[in-house]
C-alpha positions, 0 to 999 in steps of 0.5 A, spaced: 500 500 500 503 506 497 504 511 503 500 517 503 500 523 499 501 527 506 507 523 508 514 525 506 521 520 507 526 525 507 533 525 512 535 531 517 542 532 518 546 536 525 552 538 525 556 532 529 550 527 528 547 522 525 543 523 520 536 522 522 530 518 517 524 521 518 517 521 515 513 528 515 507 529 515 506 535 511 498 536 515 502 537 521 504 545 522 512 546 522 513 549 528 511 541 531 516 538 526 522 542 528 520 541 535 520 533 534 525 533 531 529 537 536 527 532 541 530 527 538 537 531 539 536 533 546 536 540 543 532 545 547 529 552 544 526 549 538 523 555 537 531 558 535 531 553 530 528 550 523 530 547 517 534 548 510 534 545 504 542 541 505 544 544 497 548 549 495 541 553 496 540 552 503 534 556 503 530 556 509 524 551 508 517 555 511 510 554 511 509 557 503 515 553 501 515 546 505 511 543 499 517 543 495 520 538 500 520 531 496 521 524 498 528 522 498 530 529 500 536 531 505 533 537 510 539 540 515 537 542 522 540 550 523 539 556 527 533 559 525 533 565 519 532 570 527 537 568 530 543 567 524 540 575 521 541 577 529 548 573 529 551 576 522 548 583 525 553 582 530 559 578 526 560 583 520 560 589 525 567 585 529 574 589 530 578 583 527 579 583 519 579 575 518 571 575 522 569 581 519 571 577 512 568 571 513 562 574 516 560 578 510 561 572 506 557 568 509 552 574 509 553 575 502 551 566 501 545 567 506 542 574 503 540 570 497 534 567 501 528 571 502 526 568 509 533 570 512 532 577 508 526 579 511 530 578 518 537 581 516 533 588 513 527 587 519 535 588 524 536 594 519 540 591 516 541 595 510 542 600 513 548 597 516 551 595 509 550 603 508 554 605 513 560 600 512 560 603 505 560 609 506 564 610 513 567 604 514 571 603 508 575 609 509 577 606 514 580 599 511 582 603 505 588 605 510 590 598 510 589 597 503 597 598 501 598 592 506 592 587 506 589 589 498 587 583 497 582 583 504 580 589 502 577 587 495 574 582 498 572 585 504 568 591 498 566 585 494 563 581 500 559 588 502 557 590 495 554 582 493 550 582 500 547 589 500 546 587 492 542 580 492 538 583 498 535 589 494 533 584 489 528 582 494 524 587 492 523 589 499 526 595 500 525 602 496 531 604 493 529 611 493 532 610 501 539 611 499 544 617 501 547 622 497 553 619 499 552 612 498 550 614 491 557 617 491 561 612 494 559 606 488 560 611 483 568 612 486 568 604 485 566 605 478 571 612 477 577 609 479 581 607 474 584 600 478 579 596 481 577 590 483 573 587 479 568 584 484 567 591 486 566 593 480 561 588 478 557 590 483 558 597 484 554 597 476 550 592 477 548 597 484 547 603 479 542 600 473 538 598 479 538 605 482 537 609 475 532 602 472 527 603 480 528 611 481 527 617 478 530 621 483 536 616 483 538 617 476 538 624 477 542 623 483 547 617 478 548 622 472 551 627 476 556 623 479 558 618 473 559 621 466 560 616 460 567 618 459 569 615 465 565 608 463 568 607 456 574 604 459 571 599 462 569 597 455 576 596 453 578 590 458 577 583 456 572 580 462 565 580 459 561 581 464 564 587 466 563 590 459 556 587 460 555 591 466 558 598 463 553 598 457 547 596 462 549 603 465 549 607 460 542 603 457 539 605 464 541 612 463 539 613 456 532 609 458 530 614 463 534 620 461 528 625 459 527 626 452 531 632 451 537 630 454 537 624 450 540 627 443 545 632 447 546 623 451 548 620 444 551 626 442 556 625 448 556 618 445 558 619 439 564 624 441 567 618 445 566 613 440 561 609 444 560 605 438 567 604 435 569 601 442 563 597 442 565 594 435 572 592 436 572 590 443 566 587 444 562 584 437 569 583 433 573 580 440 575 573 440 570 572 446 563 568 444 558 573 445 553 571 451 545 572 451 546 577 456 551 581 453 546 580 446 541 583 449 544 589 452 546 591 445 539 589 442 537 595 447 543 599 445 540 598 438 534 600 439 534 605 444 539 609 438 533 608 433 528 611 438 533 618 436 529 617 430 522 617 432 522 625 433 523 626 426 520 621 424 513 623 427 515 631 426 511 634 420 513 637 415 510 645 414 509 647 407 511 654 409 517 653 412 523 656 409 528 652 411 525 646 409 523 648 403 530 649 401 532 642 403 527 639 397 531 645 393 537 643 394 535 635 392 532 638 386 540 642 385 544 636 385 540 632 381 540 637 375 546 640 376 543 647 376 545 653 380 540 658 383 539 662 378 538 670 379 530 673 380 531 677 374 532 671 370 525 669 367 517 670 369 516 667 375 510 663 372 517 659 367 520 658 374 514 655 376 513 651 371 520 648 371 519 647 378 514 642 377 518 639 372 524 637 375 519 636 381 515 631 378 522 626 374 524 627 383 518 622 384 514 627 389 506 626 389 505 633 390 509 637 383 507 644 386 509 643 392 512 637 394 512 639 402 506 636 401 508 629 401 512 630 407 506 632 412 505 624 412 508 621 419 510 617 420 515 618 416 515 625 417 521 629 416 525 623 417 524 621 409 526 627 407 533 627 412 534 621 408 533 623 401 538 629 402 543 624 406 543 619 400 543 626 395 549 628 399 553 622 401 552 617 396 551 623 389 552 618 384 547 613 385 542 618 387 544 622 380 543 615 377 536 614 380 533 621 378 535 621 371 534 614 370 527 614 372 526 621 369 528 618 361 523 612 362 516 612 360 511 615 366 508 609 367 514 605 368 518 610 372 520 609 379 518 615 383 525 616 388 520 621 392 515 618 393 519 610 394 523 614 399 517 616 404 514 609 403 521 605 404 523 610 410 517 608 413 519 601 412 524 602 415 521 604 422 517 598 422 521 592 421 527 597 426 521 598 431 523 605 431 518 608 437 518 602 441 520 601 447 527 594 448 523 587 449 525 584 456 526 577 453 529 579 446 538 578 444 535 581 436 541 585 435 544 587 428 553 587 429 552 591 422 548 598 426 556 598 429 559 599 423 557 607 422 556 612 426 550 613 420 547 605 420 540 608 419 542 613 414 546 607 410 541 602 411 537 607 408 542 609 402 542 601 401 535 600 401 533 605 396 538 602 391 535 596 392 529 598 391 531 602 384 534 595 382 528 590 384 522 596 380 527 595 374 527 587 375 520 587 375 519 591 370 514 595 373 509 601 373 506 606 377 501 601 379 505 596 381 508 599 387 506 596 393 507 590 390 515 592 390 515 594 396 513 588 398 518 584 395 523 590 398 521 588 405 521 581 403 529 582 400 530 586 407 528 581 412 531 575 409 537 579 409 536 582 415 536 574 418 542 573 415 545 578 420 550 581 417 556 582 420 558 589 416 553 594 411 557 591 405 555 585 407 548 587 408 549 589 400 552 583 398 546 578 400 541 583 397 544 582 391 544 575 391 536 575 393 534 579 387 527 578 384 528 572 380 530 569 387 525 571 391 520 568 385 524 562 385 523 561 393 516 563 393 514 557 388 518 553 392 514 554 399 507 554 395 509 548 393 509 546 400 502 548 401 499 545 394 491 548 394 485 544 391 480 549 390 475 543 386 468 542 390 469 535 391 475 536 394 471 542 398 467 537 401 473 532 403 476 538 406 470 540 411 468 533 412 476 532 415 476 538 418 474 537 425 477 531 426 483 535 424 482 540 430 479 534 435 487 532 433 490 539 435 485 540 442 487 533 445 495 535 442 493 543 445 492 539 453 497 534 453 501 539 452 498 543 458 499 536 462 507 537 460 507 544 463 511 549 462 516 553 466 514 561 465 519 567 467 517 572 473 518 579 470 522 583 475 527 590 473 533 585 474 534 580 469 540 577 471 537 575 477 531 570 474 525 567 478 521 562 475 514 558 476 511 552 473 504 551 471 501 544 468 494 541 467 493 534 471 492 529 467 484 528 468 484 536 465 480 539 472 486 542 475 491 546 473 498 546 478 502 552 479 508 554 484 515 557 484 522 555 482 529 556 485 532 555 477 528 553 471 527 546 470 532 540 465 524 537 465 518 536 467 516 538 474 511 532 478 505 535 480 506 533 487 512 538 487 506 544 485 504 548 492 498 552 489 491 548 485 487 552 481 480 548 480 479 548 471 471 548 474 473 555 478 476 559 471 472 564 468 476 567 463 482 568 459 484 575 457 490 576 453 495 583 451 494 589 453 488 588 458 491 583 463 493 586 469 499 585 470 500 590 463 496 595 467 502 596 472 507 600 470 515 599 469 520 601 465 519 595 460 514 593 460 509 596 456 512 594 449 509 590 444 513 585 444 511 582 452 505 584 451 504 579 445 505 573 449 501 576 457 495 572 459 491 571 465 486 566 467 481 570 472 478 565 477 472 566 482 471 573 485 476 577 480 482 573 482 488 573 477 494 568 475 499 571 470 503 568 465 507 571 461 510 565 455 517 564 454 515 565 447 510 566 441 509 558 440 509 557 448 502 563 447 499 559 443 499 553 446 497 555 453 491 560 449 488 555 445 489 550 451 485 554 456 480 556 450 479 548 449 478 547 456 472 552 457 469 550 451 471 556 447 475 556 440 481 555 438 483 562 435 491 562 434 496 563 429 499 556 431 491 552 430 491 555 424 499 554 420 497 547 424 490 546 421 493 548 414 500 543 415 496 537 418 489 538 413 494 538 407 498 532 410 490 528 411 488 530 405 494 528 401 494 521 404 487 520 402 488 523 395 493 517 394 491 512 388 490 506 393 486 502 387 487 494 388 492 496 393 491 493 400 492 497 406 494 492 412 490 494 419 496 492 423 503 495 422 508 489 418 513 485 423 520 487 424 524 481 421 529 477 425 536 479 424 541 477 420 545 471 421 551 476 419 553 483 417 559 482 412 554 484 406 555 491 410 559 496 406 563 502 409 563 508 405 568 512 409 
């Protein structure tokens, strides 16, 4: 007879003991357990006691988290989270250097429980840590040239407690000194530093600026982005890792009127240069965490972009209009003629002329066109940059097009506002740095003008592709379709410089394209007879039946989702899955993500699938409500979803991925008894429905299909008719 489901065999180590087999029956209160099992010691005081898990962790088990607790489980019995918070307290705060060290040691390992956290910062703890870092340093920093090797650890033991308990969220961060702020800053300013203490000191300060408005006034007053960029010529990763986390965090919350004179600064002390040679072209592999910071250094440099790019053009500025003059000049070579050189009405008439072979839209006054946003101004920048910069090929664009027929001209005004457009979508232009995503371009780190020079280059393209098509005037959003379909295949690619990025647009020219399209459409082969209508409707419902059963099973898996906190480098996690008899979803959280799945007996938290109400997606579940830094951009919010429960109760998910979405969604649609609306149900439908169709339109005719699979032969007496083709 199998024990019951309450009852756990785990062993209970003691320091100088015997370890102990136990049977804990999870009914009992904790308290009661504990106080057993220092009975059977002879221990007194149970109450100063409890138990940790006895792994590298040692985390604390308590009433929330005492369902983690499995069969074969080693526990050890320890001083309780009160009374080693008390003991440290006291330890970190001794005159003797060696067990001031080995106090803020174990202090660092022991910060990282939040049962043992909530003690220490109840004992103001932080406040403590404060003090030693503003005060107490200036003290060892006196033995620093006898013992500078303690003094680093002493440093780097502080930091990482102070570090790993404010990522508890507990404590506000809006709590700290103008000193304290001063001295991380120092740590970072000087030149030789540890790199321990370094590492944290950065890592204190993007939480700061990330958690704190007021804060990252505060940190922009003392760290300036001269003093960050040596840290990004060194060789250690992490470091570098660090650095641009700092400056991504400073130019996330900078007001948006600093954030040109920011990029400014950026580009007078070669931000990018030193990003490209030390960084993306070291020999060192690039990690996840470094991508992403890249990715939103990417980013956030594009979203310079979005003023122009939603700034409209007025049709009676001066300034402006000159700047379509000046296309105008160098495309015909003509100079400004004097005012007395022929009626106005022949000027005009010319304008329009040579307006009309620029491609614009509007003739008579192109300033027009530039009243669309977005794009707005931002086309017109780049015409004039590729006009400036690139003048051959833009004198090759014009006057090619303008000798063409009309309707077979390729209208450069009017193909670069939609062009500059695209650009700003597949680019995100506007849009806030994914949390999850490590999508960056090494080809943005070669030119202090990428955007303009992925323009330069699109455009050609696009003058290229229009040729290859033969197209005319009505044909043009199907150009820029198979314009964006050249860019994004190239853009997968991941070009490692601008004329590589060119290079592989040459090779995806239009009969390329074609030729790619026909082979995926042969893929997805349609009938469009009416028997085979009727064949397709017959079938389809045993077809979504397939992908429902395949949708729950998935869901029995589970899933392990990620809890979205403003530092990523410290994930936390919980896993969720369906019970095999789809009536009860289990849920709880993890200290790591899992290598499998999570047995349900391991999940402390149930949620009855008969108590769900609804499933709500995007922008309207709660957890998108709440406002962060991050959080609100389009990519997250495409993968949230909340299952309300009972009275207005939410359980919030957001999947690791667009295909983990889907399969939750359709999922808990197919368990309410709703239907199953995702992307995936129909791309699964069309494969699966096309796959059935295909079997069953075989020509099986006197051909007998057995109803048993046909039985594996018996093995070879031999192998010698074996032969090796190495």
């Amino acid at each position: 007879m199998p024990p019951p489901a309450d009852i756990v065999k785990v062993a209970i180590e003691w320091p100088g003991a015997f370890p102990k087999l136990m049977e804990i029956d999870q009914k009992k209160p904790l308290s009661a357990i504990i106080k057993e099992v220092c009975e059977g010691w002879s221990l007194g005081n149970h109450e100063n006691f409890a138990l940790q898990i006895a792994d590298a962790t040692n985390f604390y088990i308590t009433e929330k988290n005492r369902n983690d607790i499995k069969n074969g489980s080693i526990l050890r019995l320890t001083t309780s989270p009160y009374q080693t918070a008390l003991q440290l307290h006291e330890r970190i705060q001794s005159s003797s250097m060696d067990a001031k060290l080995e106090a803020l040691k174990d202090l660092a390992n022991a910060s990282r429980d939040i049962t043992f956290a909530q003690e220490f910062i109840n004992l103001d703890g932080i406040s403590l840590l404060t003090q030693m870092v503003e005060s107490g340093t200036e003290r060892y920093q006196k033995l620093q040239k006898i013992m500078k090797p303690c003094f680093g650890d002493l440093l780097s033991f502080t930091l990482t407690a102070f570090v790993e308990l404010m990522d508890h969220g507990i404590v506000s961060w809006d709590t700290f000194s103008v000193a304290f702020i001063k001295k991380i800053a120092s740590y970072v300013n000087k030149s030789a530093m540890d790199t321990a203490v370094l590492q944290r000191s950065l890592a204190i300060l993007e939480s700061m600026v990330l958690n704190s408005q007021d804060l990252y006034h505060k940190v922009a007053q003392e760290i300036t982005i001269g003093q960050l960029i040596p840290h990004l010529q060194g060789t250690d990763q992490d470091i570098q890792t660090y650095t641009i986390a700092v400056i991504n965090a400073l130019f996330l919350k900078a007001p948006e009127e600093k954030r040109q004179e920011m990029a400014h600064i950026l580009a007078q002390k070669q931000l990018r240069s030193i990003i490209l040679s030390n960084v993306i072209r070291s020999p060192t592999p690039i990690n996840d965490e470094m991508a992403h910071q890249l990715y939103v250094l990417q980013v956030l440099t594009f979203n310079l972009l979005e003023d122009r790019m939603m700034t409209k053009m007025d049709p009676q500025d001066q300034a402006q209009r000159d700047i379509i003059f000046e296309l105008r000049r160098i495309a015909f070579d003509m100079e400004c003629e004097p005012n007395n050189s022929g009626s106005i009405e022949k000027r005009k008439s010319m304008y329009t002329r040579d307006y009309k072979k620029l491609g614009f839209i509007n003739h008579v006054n192109p300033a027009v066109d530039f009243t669309q946003i977005p794009p707005g101004m931002l086309a017109l920048d780049n015409m004039l940059y590729f006009a400036r910069h690139h003048q051959d090929a833009y004198i090759r664009i014009v006057l090619e097009n303008s000798s063409r027929e009309d309707k077979h001209e390729c209208p450069f005004g009017r193909s670069s506002i939609e062009l500059t457009k695209m650009l700003c979508e597949i680019m995100k232009v506007g849009e806030l740095p994914s949390e999850n995503c490590h999508d960056f371009q090494p080809m943005f780190f070669t030119h202090d003008r990428s955007f303009e020079e992925f323009f330069c280059i699109c455009i050609q393209l696009l003058n290229k592709t229009w040729k290859e098509m033969r197209a005319t005037s009505e044909d043009f959003n199907k150009v820029m379709q198979v314009v964006r379909e050249q860019i994004m295949r190239a853009l997968t690619l991941k070009p490692n410089s601008l004329d590589q990025f060119k290079s592989r647009l040459q090779n995806l020219s239009y009969t390329e394209i074609l030729k790619i399209r026909q082979s995926e459409r042969m893929n997805q082969e349609d009938f469009q007879s009416r028997p085979i209508l009727e064949l397709r409707e017959k079938i389809q419902p045993e077809i979504m039946e397939l992908i429902k059963q395949q949708r729950l099973n998935r869901l029995c898996e589970g899933t392990c989702f990620r809890k979205i906190s403003s530092r990523r480098r410290q994930d936390k996690f919980w896993y969720c899955r369906l019970s095999p008899n789809h009536k009860v979803l289990h849920y709880g959280d993890l200290e790591e993500s899992p290598q499998g799945e999570v047995p349900h007996d391991s999940l402390q938290d149930k949620l009855p699938v008969a108590d769900i109400k609804a499933v709500i997606t995007g922008k309207d579940c709660p957890h998108m409500k709440e406002k962060g830094a991050l959080k609100q951009n389009k990519e997250v919010l495409e993968l949230a979803f909340s299952v309300l429960y009972e009275s207005d109760e939410y359980l919030n998910f957001i999947a690791p991925d667009k295909h983990e979405y889907c399969v939750w969604t359709d999922g808990l649609n197919a368990l309410l008894g709703k239907e199953m609306t995702s992307d995936y149900t129909k791309s699964d439908m069309d494969t699966l429905l096309s796959m059935e169709m295909k079997l069953r339109l075989l020509d099986l005719e006197n051909i007998q299909i057995p109803e048993a699979p046909p039985p594996i032969p018996k093995e070879p007496s031999n192998y010698d008719f074996v032969y090796d083709c190495n």
